[in-house]
C-alpha positions in Angstrom: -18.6 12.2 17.1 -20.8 11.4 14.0 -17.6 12.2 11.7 -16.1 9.1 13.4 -18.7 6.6 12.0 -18.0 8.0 8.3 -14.5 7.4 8.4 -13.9 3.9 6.4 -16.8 5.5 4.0 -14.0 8.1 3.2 -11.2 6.1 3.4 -12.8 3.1 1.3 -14.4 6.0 -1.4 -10.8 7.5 -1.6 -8.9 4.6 -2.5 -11.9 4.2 -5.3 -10.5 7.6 -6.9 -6.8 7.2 -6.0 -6.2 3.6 -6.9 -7.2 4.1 -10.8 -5.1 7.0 -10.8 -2.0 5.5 -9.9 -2.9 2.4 -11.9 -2.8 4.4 -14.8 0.1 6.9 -14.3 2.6 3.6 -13.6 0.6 1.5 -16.3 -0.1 -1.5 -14.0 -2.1 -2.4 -10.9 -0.7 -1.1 -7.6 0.0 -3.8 -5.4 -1.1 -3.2 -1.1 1.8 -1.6 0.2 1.5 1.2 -2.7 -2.0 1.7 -1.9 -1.1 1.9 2.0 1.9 4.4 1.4 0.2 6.6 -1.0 -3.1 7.1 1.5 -0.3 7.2 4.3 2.0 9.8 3.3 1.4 13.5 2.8 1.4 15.0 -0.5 4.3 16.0 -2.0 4.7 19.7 -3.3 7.9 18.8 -5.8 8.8 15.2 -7.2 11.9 15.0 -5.0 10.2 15.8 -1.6 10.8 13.1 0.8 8.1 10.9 1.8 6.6 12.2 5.3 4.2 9.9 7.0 1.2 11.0 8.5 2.1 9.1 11.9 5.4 7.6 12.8 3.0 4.1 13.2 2.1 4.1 9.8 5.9 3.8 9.1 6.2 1.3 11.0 3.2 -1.0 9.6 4.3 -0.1 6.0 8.4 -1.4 6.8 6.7 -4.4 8.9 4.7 -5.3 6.0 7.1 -5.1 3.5 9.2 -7.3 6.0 6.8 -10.1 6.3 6.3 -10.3 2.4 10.1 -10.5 1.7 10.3 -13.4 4.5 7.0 -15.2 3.0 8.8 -14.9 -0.4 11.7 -17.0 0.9 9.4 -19.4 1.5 8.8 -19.9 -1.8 10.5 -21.8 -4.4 13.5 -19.9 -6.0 11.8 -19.7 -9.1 8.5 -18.2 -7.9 10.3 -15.5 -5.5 10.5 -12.7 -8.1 6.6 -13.5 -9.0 4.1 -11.2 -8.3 1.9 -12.5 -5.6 -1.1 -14.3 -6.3 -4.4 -13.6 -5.2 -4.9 -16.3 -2.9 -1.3 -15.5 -1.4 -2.3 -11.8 -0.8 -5.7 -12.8 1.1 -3.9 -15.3 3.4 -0.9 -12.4 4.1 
């Protein structure tokens, strides 16, 4: 069960390769729910190959997230709900 304690090495070393990588092929940072779907969805052999999730409960955590960010937006004032999110506001989500 070593391979067990070297888990969050790979994980944490593999969004160190793929995050730059995305970053540069859409020209701007990738927010946390890109990060998530991309390390949580298989690869896709052609561009319009539906996204397949590696678990049904990473579906769900990636639709609950995106649920609680668009209700913490409305929280905001109108003019700040289109934003992107600060850093402080992503560390307390």
């Amino acid at each position: 069960m070593r391979w067990l304690r070297i888990l969050p090495e790979i994980g944490a070393l593999w969004l160190r390769i793929l995050c730059p990588k995305l970053e540069k092929e859409l020209g701007r940072p990738i927010t946390q729910a890109e990060a998530f779907k991309a390390t949580h969805t298989r690869k896709k052999k052609t561009h319009g190959d539906p996204d397949v999730w590696v678990e049904p409960r990473a579906q769900l955590t990636y639709n609950r997230y995106l649920q609680f960010i668009k209700d913490f937006r409305q929280t905001l004032p109108e003019d700040r709900q289109d934003l992107p999110l600060s850093q402080e506001q992503n560390k307390r989500i």
